[in-house]
C-alpha positions in Angstrom: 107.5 176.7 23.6 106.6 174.7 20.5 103.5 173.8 19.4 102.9 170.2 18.4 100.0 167.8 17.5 101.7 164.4 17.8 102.1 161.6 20.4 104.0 162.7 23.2 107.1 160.7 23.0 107.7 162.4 20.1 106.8 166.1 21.7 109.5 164.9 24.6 112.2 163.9 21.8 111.3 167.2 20.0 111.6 169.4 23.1 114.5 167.7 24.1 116.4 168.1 20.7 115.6 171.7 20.9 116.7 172.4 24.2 120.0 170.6 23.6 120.6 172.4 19.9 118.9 176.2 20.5 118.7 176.8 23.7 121.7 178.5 25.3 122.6 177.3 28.3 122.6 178.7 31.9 125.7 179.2 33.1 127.0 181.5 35.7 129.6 184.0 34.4 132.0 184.3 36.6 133.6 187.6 35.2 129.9 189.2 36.0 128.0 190.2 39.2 125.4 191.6 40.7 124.3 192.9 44.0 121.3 195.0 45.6 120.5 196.2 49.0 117.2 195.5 49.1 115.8 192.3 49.5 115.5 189.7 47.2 113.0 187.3 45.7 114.7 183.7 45.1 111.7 181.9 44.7 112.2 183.4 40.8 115.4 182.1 40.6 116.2 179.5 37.8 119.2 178.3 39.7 121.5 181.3 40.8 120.0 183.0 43.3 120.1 187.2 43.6 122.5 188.3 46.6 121.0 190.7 49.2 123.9 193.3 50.6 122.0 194.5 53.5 123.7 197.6 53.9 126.9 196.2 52.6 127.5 197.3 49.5 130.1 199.8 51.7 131.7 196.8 52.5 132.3 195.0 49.6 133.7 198.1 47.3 136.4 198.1 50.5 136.9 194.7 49.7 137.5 195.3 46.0 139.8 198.5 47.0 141.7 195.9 49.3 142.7 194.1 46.7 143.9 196.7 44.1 147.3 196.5 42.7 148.8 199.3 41.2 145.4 202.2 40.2 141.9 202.7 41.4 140.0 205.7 39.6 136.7 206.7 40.9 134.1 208.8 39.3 131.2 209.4 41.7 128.6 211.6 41.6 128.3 212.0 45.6 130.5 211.0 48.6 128.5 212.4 51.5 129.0 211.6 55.4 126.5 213.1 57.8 129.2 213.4 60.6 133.0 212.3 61.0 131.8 209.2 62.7 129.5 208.5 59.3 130.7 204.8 58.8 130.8 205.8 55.3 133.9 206.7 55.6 135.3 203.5 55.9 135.5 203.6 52.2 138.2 206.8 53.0 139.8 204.6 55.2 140.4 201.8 52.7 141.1 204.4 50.2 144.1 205.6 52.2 145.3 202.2 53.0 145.3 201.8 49.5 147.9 204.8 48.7 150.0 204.0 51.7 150.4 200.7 49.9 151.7 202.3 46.8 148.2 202.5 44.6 147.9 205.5 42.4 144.0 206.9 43.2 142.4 209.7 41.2 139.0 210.4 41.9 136.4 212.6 39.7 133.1 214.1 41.6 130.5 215.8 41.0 131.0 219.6 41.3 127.7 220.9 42.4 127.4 217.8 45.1 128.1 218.0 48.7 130.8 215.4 48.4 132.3 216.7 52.2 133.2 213.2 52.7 135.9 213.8 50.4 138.3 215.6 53.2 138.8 212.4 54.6 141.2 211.1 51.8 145.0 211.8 52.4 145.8 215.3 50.9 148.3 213.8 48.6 145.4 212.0 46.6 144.7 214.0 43.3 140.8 214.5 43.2 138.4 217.2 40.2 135.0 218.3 40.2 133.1 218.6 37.4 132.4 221.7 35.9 129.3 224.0 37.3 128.8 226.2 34.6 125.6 227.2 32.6 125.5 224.6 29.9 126.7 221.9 31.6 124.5 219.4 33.5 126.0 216.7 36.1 128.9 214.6 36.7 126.3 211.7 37.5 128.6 208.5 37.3 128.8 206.1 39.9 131.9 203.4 38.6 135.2 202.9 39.3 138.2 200.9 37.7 140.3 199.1 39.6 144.0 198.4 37.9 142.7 199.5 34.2 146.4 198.8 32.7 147.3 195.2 34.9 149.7 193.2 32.6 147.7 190.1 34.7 143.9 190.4 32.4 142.0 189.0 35.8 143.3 192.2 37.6 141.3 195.1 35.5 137.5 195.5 37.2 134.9 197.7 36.8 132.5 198.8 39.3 129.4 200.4 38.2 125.6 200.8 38.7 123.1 203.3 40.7 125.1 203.5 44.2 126.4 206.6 45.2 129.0 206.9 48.2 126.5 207.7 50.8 124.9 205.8 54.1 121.3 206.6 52.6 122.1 205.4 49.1 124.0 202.1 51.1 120.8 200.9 53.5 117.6 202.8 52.9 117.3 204.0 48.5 116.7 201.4 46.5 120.1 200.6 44.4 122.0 198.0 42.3 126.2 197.3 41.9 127.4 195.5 38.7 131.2 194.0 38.4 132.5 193.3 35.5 136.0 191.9 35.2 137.6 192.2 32.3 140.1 194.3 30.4 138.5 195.3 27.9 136.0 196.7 29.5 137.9 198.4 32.1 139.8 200.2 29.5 136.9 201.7 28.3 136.0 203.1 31.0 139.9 204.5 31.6 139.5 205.9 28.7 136.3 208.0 29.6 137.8 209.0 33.1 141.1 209.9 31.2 138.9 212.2 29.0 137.3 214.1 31.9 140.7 213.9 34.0 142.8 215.6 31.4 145.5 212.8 30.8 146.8 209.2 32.4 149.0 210.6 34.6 148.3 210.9 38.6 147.5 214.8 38.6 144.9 216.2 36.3 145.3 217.8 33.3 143.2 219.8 30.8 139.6 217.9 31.2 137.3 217.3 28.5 133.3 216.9 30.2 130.3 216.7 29.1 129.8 217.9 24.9 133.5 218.5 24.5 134.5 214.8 25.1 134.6 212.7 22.3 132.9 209.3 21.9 133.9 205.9 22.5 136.0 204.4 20.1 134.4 200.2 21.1 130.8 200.0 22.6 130.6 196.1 22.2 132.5 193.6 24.2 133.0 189.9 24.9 133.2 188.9 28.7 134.0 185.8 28.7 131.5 184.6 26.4 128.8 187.5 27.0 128.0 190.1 24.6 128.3 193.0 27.3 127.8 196.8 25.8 128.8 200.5 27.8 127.9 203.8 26.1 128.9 207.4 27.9 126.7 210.2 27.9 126.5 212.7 26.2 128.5 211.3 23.1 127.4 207.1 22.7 123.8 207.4 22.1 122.7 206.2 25.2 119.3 207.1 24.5 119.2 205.0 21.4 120.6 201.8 23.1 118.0 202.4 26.4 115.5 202.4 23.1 116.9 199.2 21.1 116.3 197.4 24.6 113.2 198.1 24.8 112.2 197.2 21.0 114.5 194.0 21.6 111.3 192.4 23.8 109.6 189.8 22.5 107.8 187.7 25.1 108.4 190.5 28.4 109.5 193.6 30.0 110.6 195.2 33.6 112.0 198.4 34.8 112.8 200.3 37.7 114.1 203.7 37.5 114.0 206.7 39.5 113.6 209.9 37.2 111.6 209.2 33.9 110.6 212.0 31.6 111.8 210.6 28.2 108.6 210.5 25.9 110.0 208.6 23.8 111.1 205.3 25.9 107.2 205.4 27.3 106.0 205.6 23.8 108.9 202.4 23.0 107.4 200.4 26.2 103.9 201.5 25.0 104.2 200.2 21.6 105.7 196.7 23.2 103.1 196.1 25.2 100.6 197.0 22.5 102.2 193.9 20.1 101.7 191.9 23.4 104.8 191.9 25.3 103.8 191.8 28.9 105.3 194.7 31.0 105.5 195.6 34.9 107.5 198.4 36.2 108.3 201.0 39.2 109.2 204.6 39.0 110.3 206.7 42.3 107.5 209.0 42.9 109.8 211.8 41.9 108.4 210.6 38.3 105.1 210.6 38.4 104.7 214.2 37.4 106.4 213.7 34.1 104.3 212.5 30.4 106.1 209.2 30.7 103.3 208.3 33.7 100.6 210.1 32.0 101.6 207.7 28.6 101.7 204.3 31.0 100.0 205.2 34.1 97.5 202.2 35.9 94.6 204.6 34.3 95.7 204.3 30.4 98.2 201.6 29.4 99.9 199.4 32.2 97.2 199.2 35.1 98.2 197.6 38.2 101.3 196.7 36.6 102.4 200.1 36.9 103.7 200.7 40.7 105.2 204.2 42.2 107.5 204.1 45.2 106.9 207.0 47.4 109.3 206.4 50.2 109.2 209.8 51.6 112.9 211.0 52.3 114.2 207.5 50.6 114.4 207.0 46.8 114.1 204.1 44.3 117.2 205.1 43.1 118.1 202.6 40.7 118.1 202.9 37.0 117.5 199.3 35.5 115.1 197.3 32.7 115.0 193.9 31.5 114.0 192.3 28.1 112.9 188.8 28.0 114.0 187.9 31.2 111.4 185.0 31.2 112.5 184.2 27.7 116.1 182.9 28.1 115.8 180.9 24.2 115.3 184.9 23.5 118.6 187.3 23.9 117.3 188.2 27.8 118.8 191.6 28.8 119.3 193.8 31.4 120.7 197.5 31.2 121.7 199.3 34.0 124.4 202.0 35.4 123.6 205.8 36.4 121.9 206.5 33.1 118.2 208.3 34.0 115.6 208.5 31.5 115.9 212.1 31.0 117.1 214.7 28.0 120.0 216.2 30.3 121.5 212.2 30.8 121.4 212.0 27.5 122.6 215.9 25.9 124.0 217.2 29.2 125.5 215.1 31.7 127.9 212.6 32.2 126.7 209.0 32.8 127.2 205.5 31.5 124.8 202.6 30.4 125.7 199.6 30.0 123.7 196.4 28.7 124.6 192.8 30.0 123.3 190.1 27.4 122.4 186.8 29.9 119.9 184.9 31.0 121.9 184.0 34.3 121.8 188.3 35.0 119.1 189.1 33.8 117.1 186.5 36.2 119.2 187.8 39.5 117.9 191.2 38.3 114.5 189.8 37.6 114.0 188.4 41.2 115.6 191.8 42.5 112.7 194.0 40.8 109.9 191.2 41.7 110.7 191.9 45.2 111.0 195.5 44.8 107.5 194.9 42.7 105.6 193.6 45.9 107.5 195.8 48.4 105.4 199.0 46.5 102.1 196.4 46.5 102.6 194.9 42.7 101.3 191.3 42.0 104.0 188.5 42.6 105.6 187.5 39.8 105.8 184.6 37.4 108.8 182.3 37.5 111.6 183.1 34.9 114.2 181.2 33.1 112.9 178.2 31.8 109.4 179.0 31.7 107.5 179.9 28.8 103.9 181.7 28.8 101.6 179.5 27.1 99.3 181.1 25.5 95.9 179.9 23.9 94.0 183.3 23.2 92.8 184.6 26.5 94.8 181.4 28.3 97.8 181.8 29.8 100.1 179.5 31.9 103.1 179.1 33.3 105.3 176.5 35.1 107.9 177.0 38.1 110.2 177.0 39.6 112.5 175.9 37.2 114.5 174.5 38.4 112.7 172.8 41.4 113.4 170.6 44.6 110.4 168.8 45.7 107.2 170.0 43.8 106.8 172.7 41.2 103.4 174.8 40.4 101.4 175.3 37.6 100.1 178.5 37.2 97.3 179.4 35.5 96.1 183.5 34.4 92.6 182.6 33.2 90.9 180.0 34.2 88.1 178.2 32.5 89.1 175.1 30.4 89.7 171.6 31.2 93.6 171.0 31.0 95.2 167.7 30.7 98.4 167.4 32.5 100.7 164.8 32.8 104.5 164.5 33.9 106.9 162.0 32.1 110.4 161.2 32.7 113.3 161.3 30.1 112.5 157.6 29.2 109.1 158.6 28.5 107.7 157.0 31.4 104.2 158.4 33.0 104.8 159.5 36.0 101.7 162.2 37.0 98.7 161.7 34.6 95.4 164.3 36.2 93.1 167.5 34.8 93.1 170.5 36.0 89.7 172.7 36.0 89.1 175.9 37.2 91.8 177.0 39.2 94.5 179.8 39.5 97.5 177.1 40.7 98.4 173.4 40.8 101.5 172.1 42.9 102.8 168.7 41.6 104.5 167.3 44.2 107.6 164.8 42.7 109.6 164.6 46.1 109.8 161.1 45.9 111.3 161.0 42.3 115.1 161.4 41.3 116.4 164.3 39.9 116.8 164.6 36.6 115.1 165.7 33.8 111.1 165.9 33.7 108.5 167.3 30.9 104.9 168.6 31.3 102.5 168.1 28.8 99.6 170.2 28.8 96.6 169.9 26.6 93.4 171.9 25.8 91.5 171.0 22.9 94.0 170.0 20.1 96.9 171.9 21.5 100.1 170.1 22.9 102.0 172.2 24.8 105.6 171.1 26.4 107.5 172.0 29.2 111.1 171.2 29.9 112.0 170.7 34.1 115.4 169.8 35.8 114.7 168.6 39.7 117.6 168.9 41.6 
């Protein structure tokens, strides 16, 4: 938000200018989703709201197998049924529908995993585990790629994230899916499962894992006007790129992730939150043994904005953090996949990470890991896109939701001064003129206005500050 000294007309024709000129705008991607099987927070939402799969995540990957062409290669750390009549293995089901139908499958799994789920696929289907020799660590991918080599660029899709092929990892452990359709990036990952498949044809060949593959050729991609990057383990640098997220935060920072014992990502969100970037986060309890919770733990750097999931026999299994999130004038990010902050993810196994650049992602993911934030007892969250922290010193605000129906809320962190607030419309007219004194929230209610565009000036001392609203 810009800080002005001036009459407020201009301050509106200023803000306005700036939104219009610098501010990218929210649009939803259509080549891009997300899902998560836990619930959701839309009260966050600047517009496009999270989706909650409860316990459907299953379902949908049948869905995307349904509607395969001509190849669907999966590498997946763990397909595991607890009994024949696991419904689990529904995915098997679709799988073999899909080869009777003429699809070429190939499927790469972990090799020291249970994966028994795996006998339900017709015998004909060509599957390889990964290695299990000293040396090497994990096959821990979770994506698949559904008609990599379509002449028709809206066929190629990946599938990626934290969810492993399992009716614990589908309802109870906490997990994320990303879709990405576009050929580009499918081919990338093609390329990666050719490398550890030994070939492009439908049988395997001489396979490449782990230290003897070679790195990607294109890291950085365009989907359909997003900046969208994937790096493989061990060869891309995924450490690096988990590391230039972090730095990349200016204004905030979330995470959730389930193993964490990289020093030197809690030193990088350390070090952010040190130059003033304000931070939450939850790692699994599995974690909390490890420096990285000694570096940020509630007693030393984070606080209460430090949660740990213990869900006894469940996990938080997802792997996920988000830059700027609340800043969408920022670059807002979110990075996600099967990538764990560990040494073996990054010099043993094989994973992938992969960064989405976009406001309209990274707030779905933002109201995902709010919810997860108060499931674990955090502090409910500030609103995101289109709210900026305003901060005097010691006083902080913020304004949401953005944007709103009926009323909207001002929030304020520290209480203590007098604030001026009034509303205007985009004519400039006055439409809300009051002060606000010594309290946490104010709701100003404008159901009885039309929507459009609103601002919110509010002023301590000498200091102007503007905010930008849409009612709908």
């Amino acid at each position: 938000m810009k800080k002005i000294n001036t009459s407020f007309a201009l301050v509106v024709a200023v803000v306005a200018f700036l939104f219009s000129t610098t501010v990218k705008a929210q649009t939803v991607n259509p080549k891009i989703k997300c899902y998560f099987n836990h619930p959701v927070n839309n009260s966050v939402s600047s517009g496009t709201n999270a989706v909650y799969l409860n316990g459907t995540f299953k379902d949908t990957l049948i869905a995307y197998i349904n509607r395969a062409k001509s190849t669907i290669d999966f590498c997946v750390y763990n397909f595991y049924q607890t009994s024949a009549s696991d419904n689990i293995n529904s995915i098997a089901t679709a799988v073999n529908a899909a080869y009777a139908r003429g699809v070429t499958i190939r499927w790469i799994c972990n090799g020291t995993s249970t994966n028994n789920a795996l006998v339900n696929l017709n015998t004909n289907i060509h599957s390889i585990a990964s290695p299990t020799t000293t040396g090497y660590g994990i096959c821990h991918n979770k994506f698949v790629v559904f008609d990599a080599n379509s002449s028709n660029v809206n066929d190629p899709i990946v599938w990626t994230g934290s969810f492993n092929f399992t009716t614990q990892q589908n309802t109870s452990d906490y997990n994320n899916v990303l879709i990405i359709q576009d050929k580009n990036v499918a081919q990338t990952y093609y390329s990666q499962f050719n490398q550890m498949w030994g070939g492009t044809a439908a049988t395997p060949g001489t396979s490449k894992f782990g230290i003897y593959k070679v790195a990607s050729t294109v890291n950085t991609f365009t989907v359909n006007g997003t900046k969208v990057e994937v790096y493989f383990s061990p060869k891309d640098g995924a450490k690096t790129q988990l590391q230039n997220v972090i730095n990349s935060a200016s204004g905030d920072l979330q995470f959730g992730i389930y193993t964490f014992t990289d020093a030197q990502a809690a030193t990088a969100i350390q070090n952010r939150i040190a130059a003033g970037v304000s931070a939450f986060g939850i790692m699994d309890v599995y974690s909390q043994t490890y420096t990285p919770y000694t570096t940020l733990s509630p007693s030393t750097v984070m606080g209460t904005n430090l949660k740990i999931y213990n869900g006894g026999n469940y996990l938080y299994h997802s792997k996920i953090i988000m830059a700027d999130a609340l800043h969408p004038a920022s670059d807002p990010q979110v990075g996600a996949g099967s990538f764990n902050w560990t040494t073996s993810a990054e010099s043993t196994n094989d994973e992938n990470f992969i960064i989405v650049h976009d406001a309209v992602i990274a707030n779905q993911y933002y109201q995902s890991i709010c919810k997860n934030f108060t499931d674990v007892g955090g502090a409910a969250c500030p609103s995101t896109t289109g709210i900026e922290d305003y901060d005097y010193g010691q006083q902080q605000f913020a304004v949401y939701p953005n944007p709103f129906k009926d009323n909207f809320t001002i929030k304020v962190k520290s209480s203590g001064d007098v604030l001026k607030v009034k509303v205007v419309n985009v004519i400039g007219q006055t439409i809300k003129d009051l002060e606000v004194t010594n309290t946490d929230e104010t709701n100003i209610d404008l159901q009885n206005m039309p929507a459009g565009i609103y601002y919110v000036q509010i002023t301590r001392a000498d200091k102007i500050f503007v905010q930008k609203l849409i009612k709908e």
